[in-house]
C-alpha positions, 0 to 999 in steps of 0.5 A, spaced: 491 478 470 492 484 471 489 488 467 482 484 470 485 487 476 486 493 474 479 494 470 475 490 477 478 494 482 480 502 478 475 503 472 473 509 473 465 507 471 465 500 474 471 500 479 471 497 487 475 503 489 472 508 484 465 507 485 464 504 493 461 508 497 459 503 503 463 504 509 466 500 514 461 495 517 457 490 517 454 492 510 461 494 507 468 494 507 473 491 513 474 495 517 482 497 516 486 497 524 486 504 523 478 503 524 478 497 530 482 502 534 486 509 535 493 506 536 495 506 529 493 513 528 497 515 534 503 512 532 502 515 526 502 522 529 508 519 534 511 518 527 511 525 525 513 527 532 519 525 530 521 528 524 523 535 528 522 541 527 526 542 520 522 536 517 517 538 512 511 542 514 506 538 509 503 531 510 500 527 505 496 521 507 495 517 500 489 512 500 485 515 506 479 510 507 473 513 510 479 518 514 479 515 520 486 514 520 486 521 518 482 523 524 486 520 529 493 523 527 490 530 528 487 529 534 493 526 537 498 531 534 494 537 538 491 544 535 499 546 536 502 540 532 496 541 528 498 548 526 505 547 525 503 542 519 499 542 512 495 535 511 493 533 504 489 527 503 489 524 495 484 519 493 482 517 487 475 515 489 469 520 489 465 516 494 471 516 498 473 523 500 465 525 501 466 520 507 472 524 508 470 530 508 464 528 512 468 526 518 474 530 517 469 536 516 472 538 523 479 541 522 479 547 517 484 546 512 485 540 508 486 539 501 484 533 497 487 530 491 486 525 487 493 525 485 500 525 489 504 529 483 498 534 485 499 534 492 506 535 491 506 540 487 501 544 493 506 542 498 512 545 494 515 539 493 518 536 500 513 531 504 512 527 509 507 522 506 504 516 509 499 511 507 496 504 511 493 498 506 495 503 499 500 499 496 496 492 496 490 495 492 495 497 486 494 491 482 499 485 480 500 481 475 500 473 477 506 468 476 507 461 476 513 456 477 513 451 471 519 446 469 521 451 464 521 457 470 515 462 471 510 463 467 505 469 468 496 467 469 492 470 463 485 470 464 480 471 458 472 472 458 469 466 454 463 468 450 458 464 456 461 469 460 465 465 464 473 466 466 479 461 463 486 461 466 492 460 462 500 460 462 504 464 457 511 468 458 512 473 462 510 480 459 517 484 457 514 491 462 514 486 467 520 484 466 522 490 465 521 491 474 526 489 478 523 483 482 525 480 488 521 473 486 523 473 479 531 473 481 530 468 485 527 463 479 521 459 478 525 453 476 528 452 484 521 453 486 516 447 487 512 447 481 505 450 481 507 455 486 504 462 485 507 470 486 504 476 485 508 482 482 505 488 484 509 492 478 504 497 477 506 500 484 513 500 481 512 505 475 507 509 480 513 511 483 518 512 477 512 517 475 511 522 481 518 521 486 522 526 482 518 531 484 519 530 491 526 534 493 526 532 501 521 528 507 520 521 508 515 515 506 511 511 512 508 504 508 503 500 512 500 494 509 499 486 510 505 483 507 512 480 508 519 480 505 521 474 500 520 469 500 517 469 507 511 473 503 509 467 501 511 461 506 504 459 508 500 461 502 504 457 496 498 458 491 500 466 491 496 471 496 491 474 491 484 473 494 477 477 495 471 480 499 465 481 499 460 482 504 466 480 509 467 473 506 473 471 503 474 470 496 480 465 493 481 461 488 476 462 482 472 466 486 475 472 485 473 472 477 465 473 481 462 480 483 468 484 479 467 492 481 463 489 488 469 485 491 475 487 493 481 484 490 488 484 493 495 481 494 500 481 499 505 487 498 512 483 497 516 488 502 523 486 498 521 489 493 517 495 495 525 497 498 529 495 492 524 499 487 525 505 493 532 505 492 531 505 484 529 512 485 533 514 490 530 513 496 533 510 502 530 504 506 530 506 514 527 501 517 521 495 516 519 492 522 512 489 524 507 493 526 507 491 533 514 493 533 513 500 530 508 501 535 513 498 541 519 503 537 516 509 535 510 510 541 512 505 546 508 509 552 501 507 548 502 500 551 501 501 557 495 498 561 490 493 559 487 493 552 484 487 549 482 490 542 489 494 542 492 487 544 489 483 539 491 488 533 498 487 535 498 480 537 505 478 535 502 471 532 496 475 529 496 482 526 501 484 529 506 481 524 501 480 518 502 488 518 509 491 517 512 498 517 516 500 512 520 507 513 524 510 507 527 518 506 527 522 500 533 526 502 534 533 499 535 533 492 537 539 488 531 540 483 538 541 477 539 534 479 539 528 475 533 523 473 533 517 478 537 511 475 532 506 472 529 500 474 535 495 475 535 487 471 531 482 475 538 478 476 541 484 479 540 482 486 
């Protein structure tokens, strides 16, 4: 399954995220919060606010969509919080910057990047980075609970072009990631239940996080810690859009490279791979609780659309807000430690 997803949605000729260029709107993608209303944005900027003035002067927003998060976060910060930072962007997806530039075009300055090891390398190595539905479009490999205990979804393409699903052991590199939901067993969970496992986005971080000496890291994405990650959905939380329908099921084998594929991101995880490669957890919140902690002053007064988005039953709580710290590592320093044993939770 994950190398379906890896294809589907990153191959650099038929890939959703590589070759989409269709914004947000009734022909397009959803829309992100970022897009219904300003108040991520500001709390974002609000966020980097906080940080003071020793923190580090760059910002790095990973994944920008069409840069309307982007957009909101200088506006908020004012021409003199503006001046007193270096915005970078990192995007892989060509379409993608264009619609960036488009509407960033604006504010003088910015750098694009298609990697985040070359924005660290332009920012000297200290950043504050932050990201919003990033970490769900990493892709994931699929398990299942069994009598025997997990067993991991292969897909194949039969020669009538139609898609077949089977169960097989657990690839060693995905065991090789520590997993919340590995440790916990498949045996003690109802049989058929699905997990997703977003290890790609593990080894994402192994590669780049020793080349940042000092800053912090904002992760905002749909999701839970485990298990709530999973408590509504037994059969796992991969599903599609397309055309803002939702796919599930066997229905997100169709339209590979026109729909997006995407899991819930497992909170749990996203915290225990940070302090694999020595970063500190500060913080994992609600969305709505971010926003109340970090900028409480912007909600005041009524907002309908503002409310909905931070509906403690809706959105909300489906978004957390994850805060980790890169505190300041000499560069003559050890590597980070390894990834530990799934059972070593």
């Amino acid at each position: 399954m994950e190398e379906f997803l890896r294809a589907a949605l990153h191959d650099p000729r038929r890939g959703y995220y590589r070759t989409r260029g269709r914004p947000p709107g009734r022909t397009g993608d959803f829309s992100t919060a970022a897009g219904l209303h300003p108040v991520l944005g500001r709390t974002v900027a609000a966020w980097i606010r906080a940080q003071g003035g020793a923190a580090p002067r760059a910002v790095i927003e990973l994944g920008g969509g069409d840069g309307s998060l982007l957009d909101t976060v200088l506006r908020t910060l004012g021409w003199v919080g503006r001046r007193r930072r270096r915005f970078h962007l990192v995007d892989a997806s060509g379409p993608m910057r264009e619609a960036q530039r488009a509407r960033l075009r604006w504010h003088r300055g910015l750098q694009w990047h298609e990697t985040i090891e070359e924005a660290l390398a332009a920012a000297g190595g200290e950043a504050l980075i932050f990201s919003n539905e990033f970490a769900d479009a990493f892709p994931c490999a699929v398990l299942e609970s069994t009598p025997e205990g997990w067993r991991e979804l292969e897909v194949a393409q039969q020669p009538d072009g139609t898609i077949t699903e089977s169960l097989g052991a657990i690839r060693s590199d995905i065991r090789g990631i520590p997993s919340s939901a590995l440790a916990y067993g498949g045996t003690a969970t109802r049989t058929g239940t699905r997990i997703e496992v977003h290890a790609a986005y593990a080894e994402w971080l192994h590669r780049w996080v020793a080349g940042w000496r000092r800053g912090a890291l904002l992760t905002i994405d749909y999701g839970a810690p485990f298990p709530e990650v999973y408590d509504r959905r037994p059969r796992g939380t991969l599903r599609g859009y397309f055309h803002h329908t939702v796919a599930s099921g066997r229905e997100v084998y169709q339209n590979a490279g026109h729909q997006d594929l995407t899991a819930d991101v497992n909170f749990t995880d996203l915290v225990h791979w940070g302090e694999a490669v020595g970063l500190r957890a500060t913080r994992l919140e609600t969305l709505a609780g971010f926003v109340a902690s970090t900028a409480p002053h912007l909600l005041r007064g009524a907002d309908p659309i503002r409310d909905r988005l931070l509906d403690p039953h809706g959105a909300g709580v489906a978004f957390r807000v994850l805060e980790q710290v890169r505190d300041p590592v000499n560069p003559a320093s050890p590597p980070p430690p390894q990834a530990r044993d799934p059972q070593g939770f």
